[in-house]
C-alpha positions in Angstrom: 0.0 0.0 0.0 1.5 3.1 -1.0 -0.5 5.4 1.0 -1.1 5.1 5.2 -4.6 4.2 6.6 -4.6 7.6 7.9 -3.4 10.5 7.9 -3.0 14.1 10.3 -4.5 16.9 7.5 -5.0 20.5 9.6 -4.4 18.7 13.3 -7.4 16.5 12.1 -7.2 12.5 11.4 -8.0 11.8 7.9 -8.8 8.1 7.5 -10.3 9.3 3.5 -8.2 7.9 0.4 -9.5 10.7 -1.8 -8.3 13.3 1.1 -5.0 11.5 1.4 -4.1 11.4 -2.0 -5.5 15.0 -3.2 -2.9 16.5 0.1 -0.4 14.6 -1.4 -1.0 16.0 -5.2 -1.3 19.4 -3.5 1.9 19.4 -1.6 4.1 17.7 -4.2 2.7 19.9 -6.7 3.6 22.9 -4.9 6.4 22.4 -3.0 8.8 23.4 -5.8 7.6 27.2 -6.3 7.2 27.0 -2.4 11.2 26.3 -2.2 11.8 28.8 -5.0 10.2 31.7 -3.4 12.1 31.0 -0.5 15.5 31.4 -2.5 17.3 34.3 -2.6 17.7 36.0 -6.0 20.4 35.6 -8.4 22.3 36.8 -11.7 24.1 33.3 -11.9 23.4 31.6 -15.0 23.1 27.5 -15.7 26.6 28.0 -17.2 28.1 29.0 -14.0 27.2 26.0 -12.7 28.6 23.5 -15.8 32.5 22.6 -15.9 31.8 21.9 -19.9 29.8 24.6 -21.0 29.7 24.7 -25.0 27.2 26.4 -26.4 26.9 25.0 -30.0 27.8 21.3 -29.1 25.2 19.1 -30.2 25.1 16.9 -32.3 22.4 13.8 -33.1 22.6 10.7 -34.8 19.3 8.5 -35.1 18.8 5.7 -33.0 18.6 2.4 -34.5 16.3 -0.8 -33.6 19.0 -3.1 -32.4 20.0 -0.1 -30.2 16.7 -0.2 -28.6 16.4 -4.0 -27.9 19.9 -3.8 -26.0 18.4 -0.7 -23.8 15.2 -2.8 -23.4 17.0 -5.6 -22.0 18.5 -3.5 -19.5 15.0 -2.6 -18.2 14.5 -4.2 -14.6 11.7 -6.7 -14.9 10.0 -6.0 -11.3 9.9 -2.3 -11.6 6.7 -1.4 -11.4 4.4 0.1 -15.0 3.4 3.6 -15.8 0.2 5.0 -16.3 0.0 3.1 -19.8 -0.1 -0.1 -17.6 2.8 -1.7 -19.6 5.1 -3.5 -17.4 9.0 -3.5 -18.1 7.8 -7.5 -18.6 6.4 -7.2 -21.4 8.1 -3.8 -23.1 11.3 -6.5 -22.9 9.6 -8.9 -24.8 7.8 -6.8 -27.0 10.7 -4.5 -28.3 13.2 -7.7 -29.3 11.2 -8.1 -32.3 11.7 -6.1 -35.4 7.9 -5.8 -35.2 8.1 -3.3 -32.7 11.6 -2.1 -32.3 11.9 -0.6 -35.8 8.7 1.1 -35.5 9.8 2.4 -31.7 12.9 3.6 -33.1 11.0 5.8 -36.3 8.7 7.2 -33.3 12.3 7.8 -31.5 14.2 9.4 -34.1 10.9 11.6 -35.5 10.5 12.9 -31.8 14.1 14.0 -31.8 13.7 15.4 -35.5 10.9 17.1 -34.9 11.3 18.5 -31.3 8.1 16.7 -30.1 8.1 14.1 -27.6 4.3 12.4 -27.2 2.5 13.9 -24.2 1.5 10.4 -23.4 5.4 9.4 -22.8 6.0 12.5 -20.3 2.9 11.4 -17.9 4.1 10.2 -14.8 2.5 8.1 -11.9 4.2 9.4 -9.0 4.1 7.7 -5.9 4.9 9.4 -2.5 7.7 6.8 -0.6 7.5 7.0 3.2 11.4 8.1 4.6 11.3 8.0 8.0 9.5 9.4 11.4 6.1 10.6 12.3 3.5 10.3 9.3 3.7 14.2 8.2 3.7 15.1 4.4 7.3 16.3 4.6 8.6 13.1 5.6 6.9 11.5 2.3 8.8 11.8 -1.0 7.6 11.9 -4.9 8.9 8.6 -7.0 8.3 9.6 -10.5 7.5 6.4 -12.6 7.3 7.0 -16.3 6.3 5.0 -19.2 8.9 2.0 -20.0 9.0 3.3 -23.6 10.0 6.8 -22.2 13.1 5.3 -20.2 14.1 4.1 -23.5 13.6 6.9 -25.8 15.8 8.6 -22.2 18.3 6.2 -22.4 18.7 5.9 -26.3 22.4 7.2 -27.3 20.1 10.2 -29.0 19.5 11.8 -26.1 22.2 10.7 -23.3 25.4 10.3 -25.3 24.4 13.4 -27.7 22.5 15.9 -26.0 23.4 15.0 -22.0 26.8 13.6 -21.8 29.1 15.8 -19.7 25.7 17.1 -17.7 24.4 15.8 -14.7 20.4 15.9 -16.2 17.9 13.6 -14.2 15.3 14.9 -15.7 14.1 15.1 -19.0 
């Protein structure tokens, strides 16, 4: 169960799923313009912040299908599925044929062409993972599980070996 049987919302005991889940969306929602506004101003850009700044350093080269089968066989298979309901499982099994891995890899390389990534791929199920202590919101924190077909368009040498290589980038 990912969420407690009940819960302390405004020094009151909340024992409603609805109510439990709809703080949680609130406060992971809005904790990061919360944190933000709290922050002191600055004039520092990214830049100042990256040892291997280059500003016209990109360059792509399209992903091929036998690429994608090798990063689909890296997927763990009991990680849990995102909101398209496809477990790593069956993404594995699906993507070593040429069926699917040729047509995944057009889709890749027309997203990266084009700019465009599917809205559908950048939906995440987020889960809020108990750390430790008393049960108050701030102890609980966001995991972000995106579709398996997401992780690979990630992970395809496209984007981490071309466009995120010398950056630390977690998210995309």
């Amino acid at each position: 169960m990912f969420l407690p049987e009940e819960f302390i919302i405004n020094s009151q005991d909340c024992k409603d799923k609805n109510g439990i889940a709809n703080l949680f969306n609130e406060y992971f929602t809005e904790i990061g313009s919360k944190l933000a506004a709290n922050r002191a101003p600055t004039d520092a850009s990214f830049a100042d912040y990256s040892k291997n700044y280059a500003l016209n350093s990109i360059r792509v080269e399209l992903t091929l299908p036998s690429e994608l089968v090798s990063i689909a066989n890296k997927l763990h298979p009991t990680h849990s599925e995102g909101l398209d309901k496809i477990s790593p499982k069956i993404t594995r099994g699906s993507i070593e044929t040429i069926r699917v891995s040729a047509p995944l890899a057009a889709v890749i390389n027309c997203s990266i062409t084009s700019g465009i990534i599917p809205n559908n791929l950048k939906l995440a199920k987020v889960i809020p993972v108990f750390k430790s202590g008393k049960q108050h919101i701030e102890i609980y924190r966001p995991i972000s599980i995106l579709p398996n077909f997401f992780k690979i368009l990630r992970k395809s040498d496209v984007l981490t070996n071309n466009l995120f290589r010398s950056y630390e980038c977690h998210f995309v």
